[in-house]
N, C-alpha and C positions, 0 to 999 in steps of 0.2 A: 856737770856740776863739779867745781874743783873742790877739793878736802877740806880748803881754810871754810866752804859756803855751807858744807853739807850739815856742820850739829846746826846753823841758825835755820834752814828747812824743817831739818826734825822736828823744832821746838816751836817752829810757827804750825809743823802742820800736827804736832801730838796735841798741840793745845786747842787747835781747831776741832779736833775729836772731840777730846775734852770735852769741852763747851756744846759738839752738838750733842751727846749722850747724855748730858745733865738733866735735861727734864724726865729722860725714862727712868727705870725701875735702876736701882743703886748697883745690882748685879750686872747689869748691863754696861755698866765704867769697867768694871775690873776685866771684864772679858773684853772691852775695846782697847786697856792698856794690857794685856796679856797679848793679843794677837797685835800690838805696835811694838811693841818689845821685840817678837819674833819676827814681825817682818824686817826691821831695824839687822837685827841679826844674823838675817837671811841674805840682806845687802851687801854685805863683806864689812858693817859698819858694828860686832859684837859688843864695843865698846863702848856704843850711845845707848845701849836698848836697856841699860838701867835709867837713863835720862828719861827715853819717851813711853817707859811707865809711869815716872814722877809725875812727868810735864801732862800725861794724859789724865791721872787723877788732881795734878793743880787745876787743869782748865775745867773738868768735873766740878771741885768744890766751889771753884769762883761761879758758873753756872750755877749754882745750887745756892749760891750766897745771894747773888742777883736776881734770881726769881722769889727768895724769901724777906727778901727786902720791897721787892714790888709787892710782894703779898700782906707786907707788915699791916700795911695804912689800914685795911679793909676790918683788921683786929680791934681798931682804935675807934669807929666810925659807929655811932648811934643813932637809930631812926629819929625823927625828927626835928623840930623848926631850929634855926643858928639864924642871929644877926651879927650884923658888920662883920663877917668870915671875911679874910683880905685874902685873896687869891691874884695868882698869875696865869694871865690869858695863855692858853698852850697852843691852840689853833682859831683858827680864822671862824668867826660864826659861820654857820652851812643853814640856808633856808628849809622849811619842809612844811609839809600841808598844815602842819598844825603850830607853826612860828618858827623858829631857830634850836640851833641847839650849837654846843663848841664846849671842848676841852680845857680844864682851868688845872692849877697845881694848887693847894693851899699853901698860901707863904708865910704865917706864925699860927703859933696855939696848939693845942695838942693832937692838931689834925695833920702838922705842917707834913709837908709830904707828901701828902697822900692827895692821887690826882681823881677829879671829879667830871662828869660828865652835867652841862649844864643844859637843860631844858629850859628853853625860853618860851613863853605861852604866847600868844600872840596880843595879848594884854599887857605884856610886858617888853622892854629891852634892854638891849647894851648900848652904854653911853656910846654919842657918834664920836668916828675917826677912833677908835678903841684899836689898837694893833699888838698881837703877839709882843709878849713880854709885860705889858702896860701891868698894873697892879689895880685890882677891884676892889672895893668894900660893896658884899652882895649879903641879901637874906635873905631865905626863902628854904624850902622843908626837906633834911637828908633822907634819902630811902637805901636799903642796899638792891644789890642786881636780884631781880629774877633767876634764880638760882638754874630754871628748867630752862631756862630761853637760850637759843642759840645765840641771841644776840647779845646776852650776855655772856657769853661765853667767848665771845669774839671782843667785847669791850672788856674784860679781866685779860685777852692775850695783851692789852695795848697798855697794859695797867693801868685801868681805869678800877678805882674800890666801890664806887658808888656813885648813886645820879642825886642833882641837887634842884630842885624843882623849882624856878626862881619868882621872887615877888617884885626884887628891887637891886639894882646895882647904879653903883656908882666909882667913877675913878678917883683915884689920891693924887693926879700928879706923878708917882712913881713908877719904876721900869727893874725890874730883877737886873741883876748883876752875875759879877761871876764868870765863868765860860757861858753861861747860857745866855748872858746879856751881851758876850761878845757875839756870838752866834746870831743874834735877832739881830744886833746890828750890820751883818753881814747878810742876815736874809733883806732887812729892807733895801740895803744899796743893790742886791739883786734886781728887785722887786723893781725899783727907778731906773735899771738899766737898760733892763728888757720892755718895758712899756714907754722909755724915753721919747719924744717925738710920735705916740700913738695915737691916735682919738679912743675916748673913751670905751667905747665896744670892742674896737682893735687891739687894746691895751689888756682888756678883760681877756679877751682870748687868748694872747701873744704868755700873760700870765699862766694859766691854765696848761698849753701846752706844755711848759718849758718846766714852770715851778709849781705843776699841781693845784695852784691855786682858783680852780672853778667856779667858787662861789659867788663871784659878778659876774658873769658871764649869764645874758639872759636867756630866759626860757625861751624864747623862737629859737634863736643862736644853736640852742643845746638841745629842741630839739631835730634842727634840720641837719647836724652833726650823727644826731640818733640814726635818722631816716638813711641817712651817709652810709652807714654802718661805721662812722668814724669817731665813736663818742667815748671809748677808752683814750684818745687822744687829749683829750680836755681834764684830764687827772693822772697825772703822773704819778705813781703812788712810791716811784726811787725818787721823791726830791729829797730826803733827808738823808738818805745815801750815798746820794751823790754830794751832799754838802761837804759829809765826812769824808768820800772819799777824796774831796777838793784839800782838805785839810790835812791830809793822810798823806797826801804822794809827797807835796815837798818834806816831810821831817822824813819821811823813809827814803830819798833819796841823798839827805842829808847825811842820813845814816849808811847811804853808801849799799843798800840793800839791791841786791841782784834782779832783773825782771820778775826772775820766778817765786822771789822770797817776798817781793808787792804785792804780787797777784795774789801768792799764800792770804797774806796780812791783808789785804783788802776786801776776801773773801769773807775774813772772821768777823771784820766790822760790821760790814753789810749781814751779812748773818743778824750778828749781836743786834744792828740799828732796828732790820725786818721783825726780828722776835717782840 
């Protein structure tokens, strides 16, 4: 590592710290910028180790801001019925014995933010050809999580505030914008690339492998896969981090960033995406 590369390692990897000590106990930051400070100083490098205390309680507080920001929506979120709630499709509906279910974001009103888990009954559905990003007008009855359930506890790691039990949806016509509308529109040109020239079964699975997307992919298919002992292959669960990191390498190489200081920075994304 030459001398001009070594404060930008520091500060990608104090912030990495940072960011992963944020969730635990507040004392647990100061003692992972106290021991990066000394090891800093311990390197022949005295002169950064006031840096990578800063840089380890900056990555802490932005962790700490991030997870109370996912936490906000769930403050805001009252049991019971909502009509015409316009949300944005976040994920792909996923089948299950007892109808559908798929992630939405609410995109106006005083929910806006705050992401939802959508139970579809088997009495009900989602408008067809509906795709990630598309915008909803749905109603039907907020509950919050199960507080005791694991599986609540697993849908609050993904920020999920609450489940929305649905009676009725319908699409506006519109599609979110923003980075997130550039993104869907880079996932569908995915989507058409890798199923391009497929039949339809082929297409279902050639998806599922590559881009996680499972959820056409039929029940014999998925389970003579099972029987395979091949069936984590049909859910990718890095396609979103691999998006970012699709997005990641050219501005860091732009920026001229050494192998090791990517790898650093690639690390933290994927981290941050997986959280």
């Amino acid at each position: 590592m030459s001398a001009a590369q070594r404060p930008f390692h520091v500060a990608v990897g104090c912030v990495a710290v940072g960011l992963g000590v944020s969730p635990a106990a507040p004392h647990l930051a100061l003692i992972a910028a106290a021991a990066a400070g000394l090891l800093v100083a311990a390197c022949r490098a005295p002169q950064l180790a006031p840096l990578a205390v800063a840089l380890v309680m900056a990555g802490a507080a932005v962790g700490d801001a991030r997870l109370a920001a996912l936490d906000a929506p769930a403050a805001r979120i009252r049991d019971g019925p909502v009509e015409d709630l316009r949300v944005h499709l976040a994920t792909p509906p996923r089948r299950s014995a007892f109808g559908a279910s798929a992630e939405a974001q609410v995109a106006r009103g005083p929910l806006r933010g705050a992401r939802l888990l959508l139970r579809v009954p088997r009495w009900a559905s989602l408008p067809r050809g509906i795709e990630i990003g598309h915008e909803l007008a749905i109603s039907g009855r907020v509950r919050h999580l199960d507080a005791s359930s694991d599986f609540a506890a697993h849908l609050r790691d993904r920020g999920i505030a609450a489940e929305l039990l649905l009676d009725h949806a319908g699409g506006t016509g519109r599609r979110r914008g923003g980075v997130a509308g550039v993104l869907d529109g880079m996932r569908a040109r995915a989507e058409r690339a890798v199923a391009a020239g497929l039949p339809p079964a082929e297409a279902a699975l050639a998806r599922g492998m590559v881009l996680g997307q499972d959820e056409a992919i039929d029940d014999a298919t998925r389970q003579d896969w099972r029987d395979a002992g091949l069936a984590h292959l049909l859910a990718v669960s890095g396609q979103n981090v691999m998006l970012l990191v699709a997005l990641a390498v050219p501005l860091l190489a732009l920026a001229r960033v050494g192998p090791r200081g990517r790898g650093a920075a690639l690390l933290v994304l994927g981290c941050e995406q997986q959280r």
